[in-house]
PDB file as gemmi writes it, atoms N, CA and C in Angstrom:
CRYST1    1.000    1.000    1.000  90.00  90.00  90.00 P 1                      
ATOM      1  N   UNK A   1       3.341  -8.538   8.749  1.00  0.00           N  
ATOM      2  CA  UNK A   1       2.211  -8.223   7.902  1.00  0.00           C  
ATOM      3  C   UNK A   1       1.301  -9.435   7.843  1.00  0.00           C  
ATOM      4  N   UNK A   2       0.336  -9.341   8.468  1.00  0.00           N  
ATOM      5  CA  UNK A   2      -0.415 -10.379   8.295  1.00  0.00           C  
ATOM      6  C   UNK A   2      -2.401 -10.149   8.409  1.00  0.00           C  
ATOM      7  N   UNK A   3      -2.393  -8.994   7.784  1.00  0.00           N  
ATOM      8  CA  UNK A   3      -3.701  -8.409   7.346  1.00  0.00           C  
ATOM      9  C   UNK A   3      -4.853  -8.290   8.605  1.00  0.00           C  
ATOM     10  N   UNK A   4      -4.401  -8.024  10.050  1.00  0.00           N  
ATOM     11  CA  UNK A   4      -5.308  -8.656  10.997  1.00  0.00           C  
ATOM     12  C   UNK A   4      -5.564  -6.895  11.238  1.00  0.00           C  
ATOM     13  N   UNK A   5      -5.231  -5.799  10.330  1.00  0.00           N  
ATOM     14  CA  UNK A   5      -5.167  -4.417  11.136  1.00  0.00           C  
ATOM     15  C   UNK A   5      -6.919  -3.766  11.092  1.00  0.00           C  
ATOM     16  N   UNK A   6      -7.636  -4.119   9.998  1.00  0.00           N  
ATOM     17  CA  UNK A   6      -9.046  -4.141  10.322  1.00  0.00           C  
ATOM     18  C   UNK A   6      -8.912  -2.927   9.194  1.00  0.00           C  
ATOM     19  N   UNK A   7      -8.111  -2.647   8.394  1.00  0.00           N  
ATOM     20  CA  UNK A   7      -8.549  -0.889   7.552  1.00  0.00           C  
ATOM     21  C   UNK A   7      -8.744  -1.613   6.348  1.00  0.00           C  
ATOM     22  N   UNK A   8      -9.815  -0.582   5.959  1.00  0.00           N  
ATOM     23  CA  UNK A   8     -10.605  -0.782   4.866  1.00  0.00           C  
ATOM     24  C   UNK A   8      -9.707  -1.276   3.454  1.00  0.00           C  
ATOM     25  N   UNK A   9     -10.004  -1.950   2.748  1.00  0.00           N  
ATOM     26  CA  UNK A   9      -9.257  -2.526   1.238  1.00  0.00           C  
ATOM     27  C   UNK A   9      -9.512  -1.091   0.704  1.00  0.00           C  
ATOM     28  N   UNK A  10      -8.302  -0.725   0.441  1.00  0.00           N  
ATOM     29  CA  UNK A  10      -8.900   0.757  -0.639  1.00  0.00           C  
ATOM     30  C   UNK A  10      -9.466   0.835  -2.221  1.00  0.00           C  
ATOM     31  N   UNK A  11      -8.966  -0.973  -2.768  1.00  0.00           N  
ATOM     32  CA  UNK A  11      -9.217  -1.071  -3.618  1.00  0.00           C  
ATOM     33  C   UNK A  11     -10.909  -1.573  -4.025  1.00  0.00           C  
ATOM     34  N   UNK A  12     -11.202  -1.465  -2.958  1.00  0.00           N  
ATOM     35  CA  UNK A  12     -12.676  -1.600  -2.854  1.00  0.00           C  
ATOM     36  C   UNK A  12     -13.778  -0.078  -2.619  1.00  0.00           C  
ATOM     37  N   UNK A  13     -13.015   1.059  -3.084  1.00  0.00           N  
ATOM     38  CA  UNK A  13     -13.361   2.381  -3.006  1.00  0.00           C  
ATOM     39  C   UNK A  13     -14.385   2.409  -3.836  1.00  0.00           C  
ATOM     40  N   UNK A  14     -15.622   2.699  -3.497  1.00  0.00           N  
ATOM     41  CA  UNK A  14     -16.738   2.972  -4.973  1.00  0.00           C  
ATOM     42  C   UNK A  14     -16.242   3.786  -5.952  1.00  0.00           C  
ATOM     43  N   UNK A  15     -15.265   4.257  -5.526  1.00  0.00           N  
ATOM     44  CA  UNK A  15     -14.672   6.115  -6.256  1.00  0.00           C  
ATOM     45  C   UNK A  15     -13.270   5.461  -7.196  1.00  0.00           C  
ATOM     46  N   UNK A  16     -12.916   3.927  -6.751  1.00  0.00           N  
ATOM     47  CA  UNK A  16     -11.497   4.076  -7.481  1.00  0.00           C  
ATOM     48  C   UNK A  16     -11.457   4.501  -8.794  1.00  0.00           C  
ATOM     49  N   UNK A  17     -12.675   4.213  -9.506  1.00  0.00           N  
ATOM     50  CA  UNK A  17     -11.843   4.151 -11.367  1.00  0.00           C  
ATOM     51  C   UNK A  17     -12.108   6.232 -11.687  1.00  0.00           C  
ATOM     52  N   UNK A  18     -12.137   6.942 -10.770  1.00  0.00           N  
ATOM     53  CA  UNK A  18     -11.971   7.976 -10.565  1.00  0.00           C  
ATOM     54  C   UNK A  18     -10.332   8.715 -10.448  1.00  0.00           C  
ATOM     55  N   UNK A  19      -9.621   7.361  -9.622  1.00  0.00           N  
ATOM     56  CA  UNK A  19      -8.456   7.879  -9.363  1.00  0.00           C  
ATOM     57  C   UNK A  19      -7.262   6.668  -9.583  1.00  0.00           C  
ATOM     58  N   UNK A  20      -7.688   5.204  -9.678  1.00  0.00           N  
ATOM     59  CA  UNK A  20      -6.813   4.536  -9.577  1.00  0.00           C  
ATOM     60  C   UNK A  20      -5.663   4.435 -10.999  1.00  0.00           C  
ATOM     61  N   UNK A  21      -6.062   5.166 -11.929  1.00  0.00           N  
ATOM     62  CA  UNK A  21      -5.364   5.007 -13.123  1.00  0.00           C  
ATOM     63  C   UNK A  21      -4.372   6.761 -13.019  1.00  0.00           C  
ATOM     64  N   UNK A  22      -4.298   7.148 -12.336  1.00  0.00           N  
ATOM     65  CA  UNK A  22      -3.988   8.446 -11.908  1.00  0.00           C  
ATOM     66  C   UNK A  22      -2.501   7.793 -10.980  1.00  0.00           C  
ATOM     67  N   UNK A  23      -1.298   8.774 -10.766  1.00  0.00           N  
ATOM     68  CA  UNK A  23      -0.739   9.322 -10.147  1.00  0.00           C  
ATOM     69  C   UNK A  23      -1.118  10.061  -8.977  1.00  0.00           C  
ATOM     70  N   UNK A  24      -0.806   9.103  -7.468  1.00  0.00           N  
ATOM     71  CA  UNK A  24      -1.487   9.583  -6.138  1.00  0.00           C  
ATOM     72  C   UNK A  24      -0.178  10.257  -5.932  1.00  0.00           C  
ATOM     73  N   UNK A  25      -0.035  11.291  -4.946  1.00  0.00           N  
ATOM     74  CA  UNK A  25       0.783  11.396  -3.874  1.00  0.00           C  
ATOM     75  C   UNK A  25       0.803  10.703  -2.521  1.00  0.00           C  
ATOM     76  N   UNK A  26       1.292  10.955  -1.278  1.00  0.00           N  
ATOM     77  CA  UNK A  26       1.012   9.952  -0.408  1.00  0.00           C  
ATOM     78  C   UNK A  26      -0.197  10.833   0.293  1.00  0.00           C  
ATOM     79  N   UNK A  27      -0.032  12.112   0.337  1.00  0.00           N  
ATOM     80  CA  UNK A  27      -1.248  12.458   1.016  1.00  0.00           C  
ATOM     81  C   UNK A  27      -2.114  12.683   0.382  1.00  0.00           C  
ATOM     82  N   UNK A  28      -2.576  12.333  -0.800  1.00  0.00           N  
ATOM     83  CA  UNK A  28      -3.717  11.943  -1.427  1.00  0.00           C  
ATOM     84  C   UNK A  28      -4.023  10.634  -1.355  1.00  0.00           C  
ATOM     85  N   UNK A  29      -3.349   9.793  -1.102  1.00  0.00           N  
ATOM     86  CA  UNK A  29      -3.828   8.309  -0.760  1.00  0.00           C  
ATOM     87  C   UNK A  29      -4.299   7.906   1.019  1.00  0.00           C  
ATOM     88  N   UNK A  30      -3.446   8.507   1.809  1.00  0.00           N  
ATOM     89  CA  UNK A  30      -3.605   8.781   2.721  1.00  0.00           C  
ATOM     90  C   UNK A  30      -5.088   9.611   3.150  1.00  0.00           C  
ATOM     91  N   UNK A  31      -5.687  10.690   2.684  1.00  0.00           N  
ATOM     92  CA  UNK A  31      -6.861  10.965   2.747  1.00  0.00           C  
ATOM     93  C   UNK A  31      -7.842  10.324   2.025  1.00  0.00           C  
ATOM     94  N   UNK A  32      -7.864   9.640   1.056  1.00  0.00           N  
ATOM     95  CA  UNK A  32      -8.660   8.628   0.603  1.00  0.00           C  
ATOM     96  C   UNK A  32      -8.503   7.611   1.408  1.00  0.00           C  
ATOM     97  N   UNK A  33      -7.380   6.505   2.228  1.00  0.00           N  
ATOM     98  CA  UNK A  33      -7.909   5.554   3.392  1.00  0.00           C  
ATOM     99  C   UNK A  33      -8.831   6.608   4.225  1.00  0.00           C  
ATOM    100  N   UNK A  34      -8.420   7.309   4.720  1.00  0.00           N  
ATOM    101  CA  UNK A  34      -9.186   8.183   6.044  1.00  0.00           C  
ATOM    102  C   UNK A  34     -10.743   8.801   6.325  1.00  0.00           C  
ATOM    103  N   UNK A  35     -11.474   8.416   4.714  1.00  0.00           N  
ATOM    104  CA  UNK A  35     -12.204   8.457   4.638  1.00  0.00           C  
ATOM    105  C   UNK A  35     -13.103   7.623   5.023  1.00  0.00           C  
ATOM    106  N   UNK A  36     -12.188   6.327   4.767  1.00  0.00           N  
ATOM    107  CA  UNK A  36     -13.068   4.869   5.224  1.00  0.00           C  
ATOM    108  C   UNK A  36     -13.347   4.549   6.995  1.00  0.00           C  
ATOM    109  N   UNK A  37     -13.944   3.751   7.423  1.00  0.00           N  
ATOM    110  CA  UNK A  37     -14.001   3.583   8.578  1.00  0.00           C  
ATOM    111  C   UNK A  37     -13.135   2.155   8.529  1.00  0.00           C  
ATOM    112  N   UNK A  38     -12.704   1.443   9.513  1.00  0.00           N  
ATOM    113  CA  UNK A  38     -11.932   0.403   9.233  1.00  0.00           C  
ATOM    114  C   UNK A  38     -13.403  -0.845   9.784  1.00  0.00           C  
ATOM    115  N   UNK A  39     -13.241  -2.152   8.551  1.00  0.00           N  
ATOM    116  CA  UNK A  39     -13.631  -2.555   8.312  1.00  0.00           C  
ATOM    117  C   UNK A  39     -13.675  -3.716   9.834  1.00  0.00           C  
ATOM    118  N   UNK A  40     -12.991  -4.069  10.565  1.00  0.00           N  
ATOM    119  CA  UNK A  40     -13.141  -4.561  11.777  1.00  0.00           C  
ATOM    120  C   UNK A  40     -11.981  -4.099  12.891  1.00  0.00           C  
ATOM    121  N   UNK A  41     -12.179  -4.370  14.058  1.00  0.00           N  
ATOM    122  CA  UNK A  41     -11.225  -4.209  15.083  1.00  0.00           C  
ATOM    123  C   UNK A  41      -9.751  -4.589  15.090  1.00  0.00           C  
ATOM    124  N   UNK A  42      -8.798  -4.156  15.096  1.00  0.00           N  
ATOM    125  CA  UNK A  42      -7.404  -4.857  14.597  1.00  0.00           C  
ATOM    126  C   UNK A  42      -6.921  -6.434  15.140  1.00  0.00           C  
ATOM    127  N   UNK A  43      -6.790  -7.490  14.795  1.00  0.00           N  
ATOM    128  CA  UNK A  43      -6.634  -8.509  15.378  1.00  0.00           C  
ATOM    129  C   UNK A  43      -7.735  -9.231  15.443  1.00  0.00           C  
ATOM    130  N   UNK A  44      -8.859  -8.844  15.047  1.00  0.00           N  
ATOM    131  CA  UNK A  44     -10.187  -9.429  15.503  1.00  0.00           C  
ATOM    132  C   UNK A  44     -10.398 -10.823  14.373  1.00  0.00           C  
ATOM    133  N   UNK A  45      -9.978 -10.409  13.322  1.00  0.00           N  
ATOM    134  CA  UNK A  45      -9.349 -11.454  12.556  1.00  0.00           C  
ATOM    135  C   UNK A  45      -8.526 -11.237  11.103  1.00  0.00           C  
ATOM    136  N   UNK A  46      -8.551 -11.808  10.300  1.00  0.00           N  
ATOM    137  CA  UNK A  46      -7.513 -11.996   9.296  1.00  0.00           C  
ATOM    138  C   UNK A  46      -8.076 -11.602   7.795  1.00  0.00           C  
ATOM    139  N   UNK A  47      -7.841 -10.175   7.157  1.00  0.00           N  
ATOM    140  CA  UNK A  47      -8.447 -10.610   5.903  1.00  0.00           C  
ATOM    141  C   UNK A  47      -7.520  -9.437   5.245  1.00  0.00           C  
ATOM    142  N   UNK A  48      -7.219  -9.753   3.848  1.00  0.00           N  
ATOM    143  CA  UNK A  48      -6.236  -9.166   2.969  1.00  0.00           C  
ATOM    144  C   UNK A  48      -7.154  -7.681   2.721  1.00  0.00           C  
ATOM    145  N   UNK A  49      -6.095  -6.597   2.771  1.00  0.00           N  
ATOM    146  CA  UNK A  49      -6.255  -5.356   2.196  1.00  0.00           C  
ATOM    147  C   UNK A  49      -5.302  -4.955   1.728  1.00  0.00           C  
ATOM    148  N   UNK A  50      -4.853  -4.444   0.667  1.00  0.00           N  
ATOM    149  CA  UNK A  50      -4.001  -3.772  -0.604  1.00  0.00           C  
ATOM    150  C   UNK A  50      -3.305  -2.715   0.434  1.00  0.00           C  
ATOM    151  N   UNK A  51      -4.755  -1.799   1.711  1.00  0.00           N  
ATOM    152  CA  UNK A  51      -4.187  -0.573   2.074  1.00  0.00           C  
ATOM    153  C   UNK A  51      -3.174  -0.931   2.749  1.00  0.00           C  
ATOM    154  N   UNK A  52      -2.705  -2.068   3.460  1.00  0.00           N  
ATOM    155  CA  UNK A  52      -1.554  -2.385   4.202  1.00  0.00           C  
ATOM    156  C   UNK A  52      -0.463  -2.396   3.164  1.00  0.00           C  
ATOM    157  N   UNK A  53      -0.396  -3.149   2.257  1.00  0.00           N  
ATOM    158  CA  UNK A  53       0.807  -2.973   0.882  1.00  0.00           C  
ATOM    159  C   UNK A  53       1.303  -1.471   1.291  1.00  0.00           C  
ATOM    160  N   UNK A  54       0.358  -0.631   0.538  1.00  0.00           N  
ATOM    161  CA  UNK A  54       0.798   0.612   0.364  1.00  0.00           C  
ATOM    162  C   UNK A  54       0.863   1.337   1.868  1.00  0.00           C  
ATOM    163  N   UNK A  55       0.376   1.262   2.763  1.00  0.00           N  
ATOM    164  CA  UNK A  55       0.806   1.595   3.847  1.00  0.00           C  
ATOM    165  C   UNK A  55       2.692   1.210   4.467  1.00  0.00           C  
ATOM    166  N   UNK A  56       2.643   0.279   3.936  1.00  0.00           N  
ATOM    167  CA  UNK A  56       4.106  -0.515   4.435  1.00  0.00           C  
ATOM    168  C   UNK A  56       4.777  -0.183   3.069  1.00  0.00           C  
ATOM    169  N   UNK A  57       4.467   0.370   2.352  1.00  0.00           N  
ATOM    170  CA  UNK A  57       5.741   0.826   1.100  1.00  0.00           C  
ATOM    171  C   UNK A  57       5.998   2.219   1.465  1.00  0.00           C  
ATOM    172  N   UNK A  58       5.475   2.820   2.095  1.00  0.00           N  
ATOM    173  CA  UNK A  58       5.316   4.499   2.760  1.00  0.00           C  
ATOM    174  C   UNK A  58       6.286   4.007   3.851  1.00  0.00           C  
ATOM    175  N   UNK A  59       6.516   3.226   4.300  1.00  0.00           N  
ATOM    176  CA  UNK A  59       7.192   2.992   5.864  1.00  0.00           C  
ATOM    177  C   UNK A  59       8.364   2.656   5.216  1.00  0.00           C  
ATOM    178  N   UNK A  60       8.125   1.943   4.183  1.00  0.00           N  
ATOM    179  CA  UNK A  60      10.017   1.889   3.411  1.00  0.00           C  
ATOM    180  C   UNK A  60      10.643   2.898   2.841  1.00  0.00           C  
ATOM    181  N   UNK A  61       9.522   3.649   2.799  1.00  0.00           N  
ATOM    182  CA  UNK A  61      10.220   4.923   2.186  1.00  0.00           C  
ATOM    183  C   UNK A  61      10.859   5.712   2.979  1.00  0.00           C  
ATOM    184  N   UNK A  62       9.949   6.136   4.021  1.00  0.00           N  
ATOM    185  CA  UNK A  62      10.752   6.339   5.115  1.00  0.00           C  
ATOM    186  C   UNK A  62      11.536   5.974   5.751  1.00  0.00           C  
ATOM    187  N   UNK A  63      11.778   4.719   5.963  1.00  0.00           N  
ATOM    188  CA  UNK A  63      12.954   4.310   6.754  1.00  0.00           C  
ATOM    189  C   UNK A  63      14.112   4.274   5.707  1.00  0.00           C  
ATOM    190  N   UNK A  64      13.774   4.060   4.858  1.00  0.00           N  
ATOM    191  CA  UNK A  64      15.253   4.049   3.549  1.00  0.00           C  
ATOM    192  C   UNK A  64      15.964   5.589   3.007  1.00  0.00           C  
ATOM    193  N   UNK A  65      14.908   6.178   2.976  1.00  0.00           N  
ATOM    194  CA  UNK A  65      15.032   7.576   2.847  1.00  0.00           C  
ATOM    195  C   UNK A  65      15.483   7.519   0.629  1.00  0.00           C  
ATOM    196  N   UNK A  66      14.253   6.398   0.451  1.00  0.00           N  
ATOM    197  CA  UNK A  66      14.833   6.074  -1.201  1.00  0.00           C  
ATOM    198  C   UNK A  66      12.997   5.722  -1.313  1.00  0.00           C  
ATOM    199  N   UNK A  67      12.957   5.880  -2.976  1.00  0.00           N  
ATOM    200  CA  UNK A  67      11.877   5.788  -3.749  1.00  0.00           C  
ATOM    201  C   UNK A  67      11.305   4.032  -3.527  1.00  0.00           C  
ATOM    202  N   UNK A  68      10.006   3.527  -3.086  1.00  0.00           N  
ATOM    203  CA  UNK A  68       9.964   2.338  -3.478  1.00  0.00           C  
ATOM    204  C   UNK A  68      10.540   1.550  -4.880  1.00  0.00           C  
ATOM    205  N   UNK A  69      10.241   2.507  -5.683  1.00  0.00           N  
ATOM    206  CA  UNK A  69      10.578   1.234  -7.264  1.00  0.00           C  
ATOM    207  C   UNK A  69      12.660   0.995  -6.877  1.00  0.00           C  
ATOM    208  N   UNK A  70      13.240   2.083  -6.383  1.00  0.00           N  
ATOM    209  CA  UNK A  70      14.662   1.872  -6.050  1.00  0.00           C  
ATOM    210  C   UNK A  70      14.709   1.090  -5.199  1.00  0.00           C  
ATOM    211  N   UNK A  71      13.878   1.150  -4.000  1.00  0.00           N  
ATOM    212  CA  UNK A  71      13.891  -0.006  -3.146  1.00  0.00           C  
ATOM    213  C   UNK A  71      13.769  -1.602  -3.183  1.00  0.00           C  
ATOM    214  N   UNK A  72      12.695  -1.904  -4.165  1.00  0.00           N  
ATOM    215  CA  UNK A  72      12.297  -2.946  -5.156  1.00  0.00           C  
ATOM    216  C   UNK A  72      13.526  -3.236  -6.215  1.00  0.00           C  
ATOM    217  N   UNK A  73      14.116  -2.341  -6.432  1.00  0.00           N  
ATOM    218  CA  UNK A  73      15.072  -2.696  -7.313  1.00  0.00           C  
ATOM    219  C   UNK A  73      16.216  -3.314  -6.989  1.00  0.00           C  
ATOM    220  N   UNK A  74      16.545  -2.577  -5.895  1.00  0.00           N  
ATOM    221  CA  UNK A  74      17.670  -3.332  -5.366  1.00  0.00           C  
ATOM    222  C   UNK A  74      17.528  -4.152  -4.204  1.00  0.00           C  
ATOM    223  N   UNK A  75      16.575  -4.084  -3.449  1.00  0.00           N  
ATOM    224  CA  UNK A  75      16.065  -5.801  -2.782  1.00  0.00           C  
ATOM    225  C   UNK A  75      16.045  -6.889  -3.311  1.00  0.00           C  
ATOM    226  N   UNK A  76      15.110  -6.635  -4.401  1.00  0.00           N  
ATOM    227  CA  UNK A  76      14.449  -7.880  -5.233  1.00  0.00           C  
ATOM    228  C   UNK A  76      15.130  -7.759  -6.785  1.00  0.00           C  
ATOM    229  N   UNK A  77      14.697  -6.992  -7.255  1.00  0.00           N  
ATOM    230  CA  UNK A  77      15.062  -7.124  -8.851  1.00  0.00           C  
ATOM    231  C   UNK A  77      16.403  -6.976  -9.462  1.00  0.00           C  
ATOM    232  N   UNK A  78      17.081  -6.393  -9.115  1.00  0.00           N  
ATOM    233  CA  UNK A  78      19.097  -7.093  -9.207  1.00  0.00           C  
ATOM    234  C   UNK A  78      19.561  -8.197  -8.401  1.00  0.00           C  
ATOM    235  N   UNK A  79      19.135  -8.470  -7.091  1.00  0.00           N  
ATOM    236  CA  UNK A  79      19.473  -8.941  -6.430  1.00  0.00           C  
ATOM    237  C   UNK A  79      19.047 -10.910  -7.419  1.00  0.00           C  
ATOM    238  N   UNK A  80      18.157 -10.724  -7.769  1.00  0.00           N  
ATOM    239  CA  UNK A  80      17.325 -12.070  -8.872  1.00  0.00           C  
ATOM    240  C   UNK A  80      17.901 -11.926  -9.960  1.00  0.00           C  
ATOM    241  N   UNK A  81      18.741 -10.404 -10.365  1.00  0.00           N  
ATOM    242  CA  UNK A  81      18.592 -10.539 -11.848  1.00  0.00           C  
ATOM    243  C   UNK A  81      17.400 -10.963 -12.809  1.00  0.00           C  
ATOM    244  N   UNK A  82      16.496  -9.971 -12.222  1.00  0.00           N  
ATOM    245  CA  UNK A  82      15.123  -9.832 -13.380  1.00  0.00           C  
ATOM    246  C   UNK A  82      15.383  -9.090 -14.179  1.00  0.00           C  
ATOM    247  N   UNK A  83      14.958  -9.506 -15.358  1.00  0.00           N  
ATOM    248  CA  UNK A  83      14.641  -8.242 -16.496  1.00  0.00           C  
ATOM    249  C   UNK A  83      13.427  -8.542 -16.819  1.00  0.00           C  
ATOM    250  N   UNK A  84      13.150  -7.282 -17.427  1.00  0.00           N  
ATOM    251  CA  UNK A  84      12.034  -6.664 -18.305  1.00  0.00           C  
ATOM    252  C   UNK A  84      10.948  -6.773 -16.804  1.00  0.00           C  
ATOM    253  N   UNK A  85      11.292  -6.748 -15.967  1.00  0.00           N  
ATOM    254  CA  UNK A  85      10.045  -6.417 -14.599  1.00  0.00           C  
ATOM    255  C   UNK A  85       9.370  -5.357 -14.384  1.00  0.00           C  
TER     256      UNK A  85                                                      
END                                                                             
């Protein structure tokens, strides 16, 4: 992960405060990136977008065949012994 994929920051949506306080599904988030055009060529260079986060928490989901916050939980947050996270 190193932000070089060129797709649009979704959190830069003119439309977010429409939906970002809302409950997405994935194919409602998924058609909201798809709307965007991607912001440069992949590799062309380096700049942070959120849509990769959530793109790559969809890929853990899938490959784990488990909820991200379970995934998070037991990667990171037992594994540290966090509370109140």
């Amino acid at each position: 992960m190193n932000h070089t994929s060129g797709l649009f920051n979704i959190t830069r949506d003119p439309n977010i405060e429409s939906w970002v306080y809302q409950t997405s599904s994935e194919n409602q988030m998924m058609s909201r990136i798809q709307t965007h055009k991607i912001d440069f060529e992949p590799g062309e260079k380096m700049e942070y977008s959120n849509t990769n986060y959530i793109l790559l928490g969809y890929i853990l989901e899938k490959l784990e065949k488990k909820t991200y916050k379970s995934i998070l939980e037991k990667r990171i947050v037992n594994k540290l012994k966090l509370k109140n996270t």
